[in-house]
C-alpha positions in Angstrom: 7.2 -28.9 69.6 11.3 -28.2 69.6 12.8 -28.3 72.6 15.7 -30.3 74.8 16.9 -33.2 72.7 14.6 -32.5 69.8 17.3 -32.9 66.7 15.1 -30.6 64.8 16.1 -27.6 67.2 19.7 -27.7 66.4 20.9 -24.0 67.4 22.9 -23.7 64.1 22.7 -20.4 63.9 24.0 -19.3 67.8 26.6 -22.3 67.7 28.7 -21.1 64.6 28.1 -17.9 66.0 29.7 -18.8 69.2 32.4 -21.2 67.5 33.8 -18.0 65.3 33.7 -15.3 68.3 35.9 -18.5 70.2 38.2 -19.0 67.2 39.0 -14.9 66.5 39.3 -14.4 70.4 41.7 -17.6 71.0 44.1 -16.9 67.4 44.1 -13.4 68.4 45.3 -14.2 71.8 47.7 -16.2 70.4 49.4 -13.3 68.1 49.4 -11.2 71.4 50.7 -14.1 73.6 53.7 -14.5 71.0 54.6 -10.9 70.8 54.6 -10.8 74.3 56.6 -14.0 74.9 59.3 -11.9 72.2 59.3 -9.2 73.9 59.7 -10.7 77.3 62.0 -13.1 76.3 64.3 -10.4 75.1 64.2 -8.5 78.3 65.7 -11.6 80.1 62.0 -13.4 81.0 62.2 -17.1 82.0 59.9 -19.5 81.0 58.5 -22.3 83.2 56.0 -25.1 83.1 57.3 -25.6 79.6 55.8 -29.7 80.5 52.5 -28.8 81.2 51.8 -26.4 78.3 50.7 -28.5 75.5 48.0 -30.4 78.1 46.6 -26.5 78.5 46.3 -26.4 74.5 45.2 -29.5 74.1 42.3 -28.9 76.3 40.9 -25.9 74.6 41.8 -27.6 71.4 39.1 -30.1 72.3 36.4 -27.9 74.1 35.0 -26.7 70.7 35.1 -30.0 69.2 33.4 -31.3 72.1 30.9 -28.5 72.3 29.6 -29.1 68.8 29.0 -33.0 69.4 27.3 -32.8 72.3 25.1 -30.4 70.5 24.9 -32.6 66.8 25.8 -35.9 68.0 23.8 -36.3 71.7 21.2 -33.6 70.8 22.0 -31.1 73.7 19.8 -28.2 73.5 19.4 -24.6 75.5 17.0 -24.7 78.4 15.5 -22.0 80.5 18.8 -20.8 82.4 20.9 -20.1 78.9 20.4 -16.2 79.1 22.5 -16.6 82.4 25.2 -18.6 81.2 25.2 -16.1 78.5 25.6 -13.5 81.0 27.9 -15.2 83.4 30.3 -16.4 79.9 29.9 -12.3 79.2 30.9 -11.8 82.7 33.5 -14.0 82.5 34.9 -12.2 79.0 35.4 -8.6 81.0 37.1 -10.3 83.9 39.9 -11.5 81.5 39.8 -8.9 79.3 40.2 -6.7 82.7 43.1 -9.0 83.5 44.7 -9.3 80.2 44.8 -5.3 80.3 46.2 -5.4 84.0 48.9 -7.1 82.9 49.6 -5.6 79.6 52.7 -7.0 77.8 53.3 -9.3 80.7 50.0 -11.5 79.7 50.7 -14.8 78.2 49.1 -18.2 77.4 53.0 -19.7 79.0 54.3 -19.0 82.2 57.3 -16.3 81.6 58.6 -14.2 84.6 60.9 -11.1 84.2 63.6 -11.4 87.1 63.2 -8.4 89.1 59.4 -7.2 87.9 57.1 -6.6 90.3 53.8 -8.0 91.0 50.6 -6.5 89.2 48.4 -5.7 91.7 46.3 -3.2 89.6 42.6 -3.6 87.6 41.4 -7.2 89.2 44.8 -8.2 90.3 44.1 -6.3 93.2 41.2 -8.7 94.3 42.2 -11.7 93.1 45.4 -13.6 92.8 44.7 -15.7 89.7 41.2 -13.5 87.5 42.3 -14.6 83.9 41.7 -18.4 85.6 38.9 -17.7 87.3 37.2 -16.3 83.9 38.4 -19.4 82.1 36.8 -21.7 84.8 33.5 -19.2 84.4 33.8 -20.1 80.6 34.2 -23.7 80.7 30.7 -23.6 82.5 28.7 -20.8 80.9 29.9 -22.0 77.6 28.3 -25.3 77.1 25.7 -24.6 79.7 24.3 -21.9 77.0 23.5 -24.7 74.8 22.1 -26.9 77.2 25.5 -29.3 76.4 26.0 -30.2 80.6 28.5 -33.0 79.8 30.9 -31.1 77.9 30.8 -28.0 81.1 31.3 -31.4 83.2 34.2 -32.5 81.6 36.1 -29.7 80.6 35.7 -28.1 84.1 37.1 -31.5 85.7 39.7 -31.3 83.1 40.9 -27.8 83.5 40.7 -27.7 87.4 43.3 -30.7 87.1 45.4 -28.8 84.4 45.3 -25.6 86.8 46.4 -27.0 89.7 49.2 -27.7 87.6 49.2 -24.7 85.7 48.9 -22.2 89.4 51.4 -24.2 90.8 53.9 -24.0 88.3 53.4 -20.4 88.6 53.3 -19.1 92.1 56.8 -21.2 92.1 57.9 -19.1 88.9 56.9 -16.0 90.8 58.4 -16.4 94.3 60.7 -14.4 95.0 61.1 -13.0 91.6 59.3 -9.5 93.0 61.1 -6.3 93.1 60.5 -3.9 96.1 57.0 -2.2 95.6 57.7 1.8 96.5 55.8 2.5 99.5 52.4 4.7 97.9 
């Protein structure tokens, strides 16, 4: 009987499927990210937390690569409860595609502020102060959680609540009192 830890169970199949919809969605995000950061940057944008960056990349450089061996190398399988972090990692996709689209050519993977803009506050910006963070959070749990890897959802999540604070910090400090006026509606 296959099940959690049998090595014979190995989900080959849904892991590379996972690892390529990861890999198109994070290069792609990069080519958008670095049109943006042109664009902005031209406009008279700002970067910050230019420090912290490469400890963001490094970390979901590594998530992948730590997904696949807990999965070969310590056995991790599925259980019962990976159709819901399927659903809350699919939850977790609309919330930052909803944000990414919020945002528009403002959305980045750095921190760059345009002196003068004005605060989204549209699609789930009007909610919540920080939703593309909150879907990566959702991921780093869902993720490895759908393949039963529980280590790898331990450590990234520790990992990228320390790179956040970082990361949120840095920003709310970019954005203070960078706002223009909102118009009263």
């Amino acid at each position: 009987m296959s099940g959690a830890g049998d090595p014979a169970a190995v989900p080959v199949p849904a892991l590379a499927a996972f690892l390529l919809v990861l890999v198109v969605q994070r290069v792609s995000e990069l080519i958008l990210s670095a049109r943006n950061a042109r664009r902005l940057l031209a406009r008279g944008a700002r970067e910050h937390g230019r420090e912290h960056y490469p400890l963001l990349v490094l970390l979901h450089a590594l998530f992948p690569l730590a997904l696949v061996a807990e999965v070969l190398a310590l056995h991790a399988r599925p259980g019962r409860l990976a159709p819901l972090s399927l659903a809350l990692w699919l939850a977790a996709q609309g919330l930052r595609y909803a944000a990414m689209r919020a945002l528009g050519e403002h959305w980045n993977t750095r921190v760059l502020v345009l002196p003068g803009a004005p605060l989204v506050r549209r699609g789930p910006y009007r909610w919540l102060r920080h939703p593309n963070y909150l879907a990566v959070v959702i991921e780093f749990i869902a993720a490895p959680l759908m393949f039963g890897a529980w280590r790898t959802a331990l450590a990234f999540s520790l990992a990228n609540l320390l790179v956040l604070t970082v990361r949120i910090r840095c920003e709310e400090r970019a954005l203070a009192g960078t706002e223009a006026p909102h118009p009263d509606p």
